[in-house]
N, C-alpha and C positions, 0 to 999 in steps of 0.2 A: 504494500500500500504506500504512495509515493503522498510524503507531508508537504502539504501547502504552505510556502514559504510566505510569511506574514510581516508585518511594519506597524509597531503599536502607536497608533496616533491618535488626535482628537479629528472629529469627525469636519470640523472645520479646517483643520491640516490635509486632509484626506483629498476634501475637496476642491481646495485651492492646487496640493500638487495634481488632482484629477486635471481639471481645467487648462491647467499645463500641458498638457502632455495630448491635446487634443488636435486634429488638426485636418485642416478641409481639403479637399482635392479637388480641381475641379480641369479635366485633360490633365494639362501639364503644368498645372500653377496648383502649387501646395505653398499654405501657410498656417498660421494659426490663427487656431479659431477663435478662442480669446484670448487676444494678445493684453490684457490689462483687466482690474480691477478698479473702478470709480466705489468709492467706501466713503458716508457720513458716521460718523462711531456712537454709540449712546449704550445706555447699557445692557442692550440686547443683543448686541454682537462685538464691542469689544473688547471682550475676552473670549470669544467665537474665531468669527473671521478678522476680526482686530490683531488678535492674539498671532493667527497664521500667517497672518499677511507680511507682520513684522520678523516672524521668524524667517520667515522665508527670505525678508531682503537682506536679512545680516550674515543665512547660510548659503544661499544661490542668488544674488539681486537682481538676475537677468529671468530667474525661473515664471514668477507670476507680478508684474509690476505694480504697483498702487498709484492710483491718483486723486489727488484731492477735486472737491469739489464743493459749492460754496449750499447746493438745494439738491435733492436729491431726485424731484423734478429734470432738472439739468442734464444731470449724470446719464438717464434715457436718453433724454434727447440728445445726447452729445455719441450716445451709442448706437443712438440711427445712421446720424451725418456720416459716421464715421462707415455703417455697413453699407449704405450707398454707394462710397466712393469705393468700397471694396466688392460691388457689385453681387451684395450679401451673402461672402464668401466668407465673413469675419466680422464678429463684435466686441463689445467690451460685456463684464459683468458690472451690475451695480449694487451693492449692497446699503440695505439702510436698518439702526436698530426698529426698536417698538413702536409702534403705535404711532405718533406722527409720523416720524420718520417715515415710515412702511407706508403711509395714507399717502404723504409729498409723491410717491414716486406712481400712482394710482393713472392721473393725466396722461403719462410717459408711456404707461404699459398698451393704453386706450391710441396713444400717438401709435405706438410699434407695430400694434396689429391690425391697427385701420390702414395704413400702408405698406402691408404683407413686409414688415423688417425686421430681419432677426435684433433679439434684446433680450440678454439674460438678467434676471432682476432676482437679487437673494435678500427680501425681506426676513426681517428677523420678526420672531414670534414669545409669546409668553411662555414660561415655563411647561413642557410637558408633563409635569409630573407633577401640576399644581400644587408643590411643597408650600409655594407662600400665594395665595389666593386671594385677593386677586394684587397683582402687584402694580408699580406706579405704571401708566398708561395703557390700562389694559381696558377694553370694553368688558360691559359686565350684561347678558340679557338672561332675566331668569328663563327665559323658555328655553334657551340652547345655550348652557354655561361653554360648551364649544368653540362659540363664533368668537373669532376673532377680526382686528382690521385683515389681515391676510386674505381673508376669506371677500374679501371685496374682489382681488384679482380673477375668481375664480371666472367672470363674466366675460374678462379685459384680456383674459388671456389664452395663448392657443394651447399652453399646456400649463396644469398646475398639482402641483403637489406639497405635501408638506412632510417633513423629514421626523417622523413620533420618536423611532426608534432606529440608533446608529445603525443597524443590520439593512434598514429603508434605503442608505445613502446608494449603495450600487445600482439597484434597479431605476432609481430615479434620476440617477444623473444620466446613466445611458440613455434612458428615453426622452429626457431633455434633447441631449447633444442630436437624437434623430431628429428633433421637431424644429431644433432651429440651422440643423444643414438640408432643410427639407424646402426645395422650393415651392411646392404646393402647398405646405402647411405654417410655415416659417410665420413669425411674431413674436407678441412678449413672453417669452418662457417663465415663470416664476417657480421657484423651490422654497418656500418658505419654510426657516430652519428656527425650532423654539432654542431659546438661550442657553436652555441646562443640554439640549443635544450635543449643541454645536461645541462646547468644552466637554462632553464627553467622549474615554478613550475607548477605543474600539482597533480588534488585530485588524488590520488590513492585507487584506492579498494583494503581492506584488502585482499580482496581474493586471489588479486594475489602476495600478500607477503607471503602467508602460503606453509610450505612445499609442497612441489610435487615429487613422485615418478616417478620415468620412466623405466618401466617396460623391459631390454634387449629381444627381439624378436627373438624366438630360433627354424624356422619353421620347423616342420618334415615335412619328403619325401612324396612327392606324392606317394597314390599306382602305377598309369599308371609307371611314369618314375623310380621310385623303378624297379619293376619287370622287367624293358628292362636292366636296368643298371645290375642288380643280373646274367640275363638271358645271358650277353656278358660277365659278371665275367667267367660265371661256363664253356663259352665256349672256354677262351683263355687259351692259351699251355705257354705262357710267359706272362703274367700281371706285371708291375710294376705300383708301386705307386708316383706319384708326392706330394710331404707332400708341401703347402704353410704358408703364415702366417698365412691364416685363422684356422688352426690348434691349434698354440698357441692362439690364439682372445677367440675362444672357448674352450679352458681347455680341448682340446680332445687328448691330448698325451694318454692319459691311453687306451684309446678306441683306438685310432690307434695300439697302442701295441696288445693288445688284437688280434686287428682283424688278424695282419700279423704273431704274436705267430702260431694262429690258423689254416691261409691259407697257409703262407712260402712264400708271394707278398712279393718283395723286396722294397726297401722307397729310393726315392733320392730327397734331398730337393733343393729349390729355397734358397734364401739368405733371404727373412725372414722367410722359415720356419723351419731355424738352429733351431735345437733341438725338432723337433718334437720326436724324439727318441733320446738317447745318442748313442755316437761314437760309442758305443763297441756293441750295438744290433747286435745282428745273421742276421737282416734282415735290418739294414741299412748300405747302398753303397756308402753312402758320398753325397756329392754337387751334382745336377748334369747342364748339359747344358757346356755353354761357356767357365765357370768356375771350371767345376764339375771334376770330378775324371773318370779316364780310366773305372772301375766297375760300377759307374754310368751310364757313356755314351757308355756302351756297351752292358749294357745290356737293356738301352735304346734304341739302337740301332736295339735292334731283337726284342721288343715288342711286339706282336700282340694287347693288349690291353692296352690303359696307363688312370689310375683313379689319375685325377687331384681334388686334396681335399684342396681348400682353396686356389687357386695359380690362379692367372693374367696370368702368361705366358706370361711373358716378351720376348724379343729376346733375353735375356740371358741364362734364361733359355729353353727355345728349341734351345739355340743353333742356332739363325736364319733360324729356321725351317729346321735344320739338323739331331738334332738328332735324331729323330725317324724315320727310315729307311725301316721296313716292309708298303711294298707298300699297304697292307690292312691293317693298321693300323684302331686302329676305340679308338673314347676318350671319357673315362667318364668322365663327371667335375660333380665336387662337388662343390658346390657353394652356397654361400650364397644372392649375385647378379646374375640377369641371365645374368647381362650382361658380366661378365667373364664366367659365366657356360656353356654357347650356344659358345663360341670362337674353333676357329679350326673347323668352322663349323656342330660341334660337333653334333646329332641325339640323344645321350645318356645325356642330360643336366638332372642331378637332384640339384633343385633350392631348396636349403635346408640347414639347421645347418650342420655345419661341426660334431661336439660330438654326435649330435640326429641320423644325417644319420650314422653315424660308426657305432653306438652301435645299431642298426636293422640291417646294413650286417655282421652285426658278427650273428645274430640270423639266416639271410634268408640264408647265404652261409655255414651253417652246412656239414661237410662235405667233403667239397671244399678244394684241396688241392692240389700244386703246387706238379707235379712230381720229380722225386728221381736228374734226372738226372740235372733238371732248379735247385732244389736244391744244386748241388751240383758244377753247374756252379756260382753260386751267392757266395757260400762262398771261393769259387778257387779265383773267380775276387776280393771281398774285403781280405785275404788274401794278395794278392802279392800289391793292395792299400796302406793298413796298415804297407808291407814291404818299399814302397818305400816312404814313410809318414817319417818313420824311419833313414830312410835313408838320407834324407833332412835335419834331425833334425839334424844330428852327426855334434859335432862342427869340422871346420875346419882347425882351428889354425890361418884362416888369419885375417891380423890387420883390415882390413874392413870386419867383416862378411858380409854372405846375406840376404837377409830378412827372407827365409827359417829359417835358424839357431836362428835369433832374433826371430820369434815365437814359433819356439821349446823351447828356453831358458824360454819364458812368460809362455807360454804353463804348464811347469816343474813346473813354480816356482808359477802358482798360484791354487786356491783348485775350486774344483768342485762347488761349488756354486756362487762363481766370475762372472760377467759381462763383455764381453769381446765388447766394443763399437769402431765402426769402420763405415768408410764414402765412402771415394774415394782414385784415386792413383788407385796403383799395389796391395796395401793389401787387398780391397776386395776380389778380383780374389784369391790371395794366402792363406787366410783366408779361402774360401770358399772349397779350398779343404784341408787344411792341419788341421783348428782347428778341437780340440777332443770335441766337446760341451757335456758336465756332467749336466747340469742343464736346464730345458726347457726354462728356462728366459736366461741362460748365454751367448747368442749369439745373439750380438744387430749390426748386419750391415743396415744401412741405403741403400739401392741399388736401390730402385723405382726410388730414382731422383739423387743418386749418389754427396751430392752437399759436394762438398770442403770447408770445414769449420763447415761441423756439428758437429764433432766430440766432440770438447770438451764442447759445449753449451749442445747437445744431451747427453752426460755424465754423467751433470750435471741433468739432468730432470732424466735420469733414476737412480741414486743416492736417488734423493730425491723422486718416486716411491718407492724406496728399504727403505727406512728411517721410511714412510707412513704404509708400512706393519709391522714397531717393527724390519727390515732386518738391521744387522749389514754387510752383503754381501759387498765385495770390489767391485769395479768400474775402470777397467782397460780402457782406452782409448790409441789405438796406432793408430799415425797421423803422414804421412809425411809433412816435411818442406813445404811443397808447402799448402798441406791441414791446417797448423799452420799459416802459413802468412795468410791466406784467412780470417780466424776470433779466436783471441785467447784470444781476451780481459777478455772472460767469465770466467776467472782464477781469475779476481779479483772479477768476484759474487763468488766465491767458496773461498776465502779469507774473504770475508765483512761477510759471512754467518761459516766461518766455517765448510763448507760442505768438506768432503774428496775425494781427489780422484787420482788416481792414471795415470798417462798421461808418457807415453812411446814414446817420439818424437823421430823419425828416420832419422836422415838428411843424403841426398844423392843429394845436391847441385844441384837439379830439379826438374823436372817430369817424376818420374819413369815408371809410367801404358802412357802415352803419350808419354813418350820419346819410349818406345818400341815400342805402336803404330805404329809413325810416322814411323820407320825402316821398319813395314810390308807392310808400305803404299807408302813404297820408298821415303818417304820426310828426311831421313835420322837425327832422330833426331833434327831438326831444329829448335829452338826455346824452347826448353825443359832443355836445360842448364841455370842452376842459374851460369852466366859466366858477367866480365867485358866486356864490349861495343870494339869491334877491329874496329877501326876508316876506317881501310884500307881493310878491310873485309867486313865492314857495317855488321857486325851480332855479334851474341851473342854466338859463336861455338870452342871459343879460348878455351884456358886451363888454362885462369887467375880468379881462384875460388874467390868468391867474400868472404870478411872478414867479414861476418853475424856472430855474435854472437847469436844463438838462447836462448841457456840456458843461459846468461846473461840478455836477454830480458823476460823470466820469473821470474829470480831471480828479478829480478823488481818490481815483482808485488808482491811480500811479502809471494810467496809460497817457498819448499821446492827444494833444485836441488843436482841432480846426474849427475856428467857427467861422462862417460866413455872413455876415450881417445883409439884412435886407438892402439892395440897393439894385438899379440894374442892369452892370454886372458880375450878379449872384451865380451866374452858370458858366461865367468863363473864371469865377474865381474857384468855382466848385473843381471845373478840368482839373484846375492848379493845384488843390488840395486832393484832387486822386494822384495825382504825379507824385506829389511829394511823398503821399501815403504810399507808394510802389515805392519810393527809391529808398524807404529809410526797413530799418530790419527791427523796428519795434511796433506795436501795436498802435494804431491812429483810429481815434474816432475824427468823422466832419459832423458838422451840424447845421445844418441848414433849416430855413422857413420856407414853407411853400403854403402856397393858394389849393385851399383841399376841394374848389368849388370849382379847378379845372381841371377837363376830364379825358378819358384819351379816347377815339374815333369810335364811334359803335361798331360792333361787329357783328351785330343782328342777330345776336344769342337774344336768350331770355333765362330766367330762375324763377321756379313754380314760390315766391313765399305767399302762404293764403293774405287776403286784404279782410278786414272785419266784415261780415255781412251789413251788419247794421250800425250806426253811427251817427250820432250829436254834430260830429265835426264833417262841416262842407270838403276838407281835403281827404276826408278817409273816404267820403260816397265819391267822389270824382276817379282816387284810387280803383276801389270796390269796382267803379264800371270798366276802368280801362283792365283790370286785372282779369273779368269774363271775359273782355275781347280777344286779350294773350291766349289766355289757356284754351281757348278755341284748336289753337293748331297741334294742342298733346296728344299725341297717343294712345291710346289704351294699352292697357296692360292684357296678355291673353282672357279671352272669357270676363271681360269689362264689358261693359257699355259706355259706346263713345258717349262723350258731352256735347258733341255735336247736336 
């Protein structure tokens, strides 16, 4: 009988050198899977993984690395940016103790898995062995003395577990490690470890200390759904392409190229699958949906076939099931999940690699090629896009530029391999039709969960992707005031580390993308003003601007600051402070004011938000009518009843 050679440790040692020793494959690019630990410490974990993490850097410092971080919110999002750029082949773990701690990182896990991104989260938990009952931050519910904050993830996330008993730790962490190198299933992983676990010792088998590969899962098309998918290609008079993230995920820009060089199918991207193609492609249309561009969503609009590769199908992007308008429309999805590939009811689902399935319709659709005249309709629509692109961009001379103009200035002044990182607010929407993306990585908008305050955390994660790779690539981040208030502490991990980066905060003393909202929805702005309190009004609607210091409040934290003072030449001083911000190797915020009341070209999307039926206020009935007139052109969902 041959003795299992064993390594007595605590269960939090165990797991840290596990995590080590893990590692992704994907062809011929191995690395690791979690190159790092993001850790806030309290005392749920450390003497846990506090306890390992230290040991670990004073016996192996390269084995599992630690980094600080300021919220533990952050530490997620900083674990996304980062698997992004690593085309979620690799993330960080995040560890936070009890109860708050564990609650902060809730957001983060909801961001990971709303945008299929790997994110391992090791919330710490109460006592398993309720020796001390209940202890400081613990929830207490007499119906299920149970429940803990952990148990909040269990909704947020694509796998969850909790570690009762040290013997738990092996089967759990293996089935972690399949779910987040799993591109169909991939999100926020949580292991929630109670306190007295994670300092208990336990023998460990060597075995499962020794590296382990994880093979990324890259499945080719079925013949059956191949051939129906090819066979509704070769028969549509207008195809277009819906490019998603899963494009970038899978390294198939080349192959998307390829296939649309070869057919003449026009490409319009969702918000993460910016740069499936660069701006200047013959056969891409810009953004499309809600957000998207007039050539997008027009020629979305006469369809007869739309191949959805790698895309959710947000309500963003269909446009709240508007914009595709021929009444036989019929969808292929591409898909790596069938649970996005079957969506729209779809008949044409191929469940399969985004790069695998391209590069076999580029073999089966030989031939196949988009007539003269769909041709020459798609280059007329992007054409007068690119004119009114331009158009936006001209500065204006006024002392509050608009934000158009402020991204045309970024836009200028930074180089085609740049990172252009963005959250929420009006800049998505404006980004999504107006940025020229040059680079398949350089277009990092966060949109699945849209959350306020990722931006400069998220920055920082995909910086330190760029870093991982040998990339000296800059890292632009542009965040409105509203989106900076929400979380910007993370400026001083980009401080403590030295990490560069460059942040372009826009103040326009509110809620820009909300404040506009609120006008179509007839509540007229109402609460969207960063405005003094009118005692005799009871609201926040005055015109007494509050005296926020934003760029004082970074200068704080020991980064770099530009400010731009209203005047107008705000946008030629704006270039100047991106230049400088490139040429120096410390972190630079600019600050600029802009006019949140001008808006960048329609693109003939729409967004379904309901308008009150009924209503006191003349602007909410005015709304209410024009809102039935919109949703005239939605969809039905299978087995609805139009509203027609």
């Amino acid at each position: 009988m041959t003795t299992l050679e064993t390594k007595q440790m605590t269960v939090a040692q165990a797991l840290v050198e596990f995590l080590a020793r893990q590692w992704t494959v994907d062809g011929d690019l191995r690395e690791r899977t979690i190159p790092g630990v993001f850790g806030i410490f309290g005392h749920g974990n450390v003497a846990g993984i506090g306890q390992a993490l230290r040991q670990a850097n004073e016996l192996e410092p390269d084995l599992m690395p630690y980094y600080q971080a300021r919220n533990e919110q952050a530490m997620v999002h900083q674990s996304v940016g980062y698997a992004r750029m690593h085309r979620r082949r690799a993330t960080f773990a995040s560890a936070a103790s009890v109860g708050p701690g564990a609650a902060n990182m809730l957001t983060g896990a909801a961001l990971a898995t709303s945008n299929r991104m790997p994110a391992l989260l090791l919330p710490s938990d109460t006592f398993a062995t309720r020796v001390a009952d209940p202890v400081l931050q613990q929830l207490e519910f007499p119906h299920d003395i149970g429940i803990q904050v952990t148990d909040a993830f269990r909704p947020l996330s694509r796998f969850f577990d909790r570690v009762q008993r040290p013997e738990q730790l092996y089967s759990i962490a293996l089935a972690a490690m399949r779910v987040l190198t799993d591109p169909a299933e991939t999100g926020a992983v949580t292991i929630a470890l109670p306190e007295d676990v994670q300092a208990e010792a336990i023998d460990v088998p060597l075995e499962f200390l020794q590296d382990r590969e994880w093979h990324i899962s890259r499945p080719l098309p079925q013949r059956g759904q191949l051939e129906r998918a090819v066979a509704a290609i070769r028969s549509a008079k207008r195809p277009v392409i819906v490019a998603g993230g899963g494009v970038i995920y899978s390294g198939a820009e080349a192959a998307l190229a390829a296939l649309v060089e070869a057919t003449g199918i026009p490409v319009g991207t969702s918000q993460a699958g910016g740069g499936a193609l660069p701006w200047d492609h013959a056969q891409y249309v810009g953004g499309i949906g809600a957000t998207g561009t007039t050539a997008a969503n027009r020629i979305a609009a006469e369809a007869d076939v739309v191949i959805g590769i790698g895309t959710r199908y947000s309500d963003f992007t269909t446009a709240s099931r508007t914009v595709f308008q021929d009444p036989d429309v019929r969808f292929v999805n591409i898909n790596v999940a069938g649970f996005d590939a079957y969506k729209h009811g779809s008949q044409l689902p191929v469940v399969a690699d985004a790069r695998e399935t391209l590069e076999v319709l580029l073999a089966e659709l030989g031939g196949f090629r988009v007539d003269t005249a769909y041709a020459e309709r798609i280059a007329r629509e992007k054409r007068e896009w690119d004119a009114a692109v331009d158009a936006a961009f001209a500065p204006t001379g006024s002392d509050l530029p608009g934000q158009p103009e402020i991204i045309g200035a970024v836009q200028a002044a930074s180089a085609p391999e740049d990172v252009l990182v963005q959250a929420a607010g009006s800049l998505p929407g404006d980004l999504h039709k107006l940025w020229r993306v040059r680079d398949p990585l350089g277009y990092h908008v966060e949109y699945a969960f849209s959350c306020m305050g990722y931006e400069i955390a998220g920055g920082l994660g995909v910086k330190r992707g760029a870093l991982t790779d040998g990339s000296d690539r800059d890292v632009i981040v542009m965040v409105g005031d509203g989106s900076y208030l929400m979380l910007h502490t993370e400026l001083v991990t980009a401080v403590a580390e030295g990490i560069k980066l460059i942040v372009v905060l826009i103040q326009n003393h509110g809620y820009a993308s909300i404040g506009h909202l609120s006008e179509t929805v007839g509540s007229e702005r109402f609460g969207t003003w960063y405005r003094s309190y009118d005692e005799q009004a009871r609201n926040f609607q005055g015109d007494d601007i509050l005296p926020v210091d934003l760029a004082a409040n970074a200068r704080s934290y020991g980064i770099d600051v530009i400010e731009i003072e209203p005047e107008p030449h705000a946008i030629d001083r704006l270039a100047e402070a991106i230049a400088t911000a490139k040429a120096s190797d410390r972190s630079t915020l600019i600050h600029i004011n802009s006019d949140p009341l001008v808006y960048a070209p329609d693109g003939e999307g729409w967004w379904d938000v309901p308008v009150a039926e009924v209503s006191e206020l003349e602007s909410t009935r005015r709304a209410r009518s024009e809102y039935e007139r919109l949703r005239e052109a939605r969809r039905p969902l299978l087995g609805e009843e139009s509203d027609r």
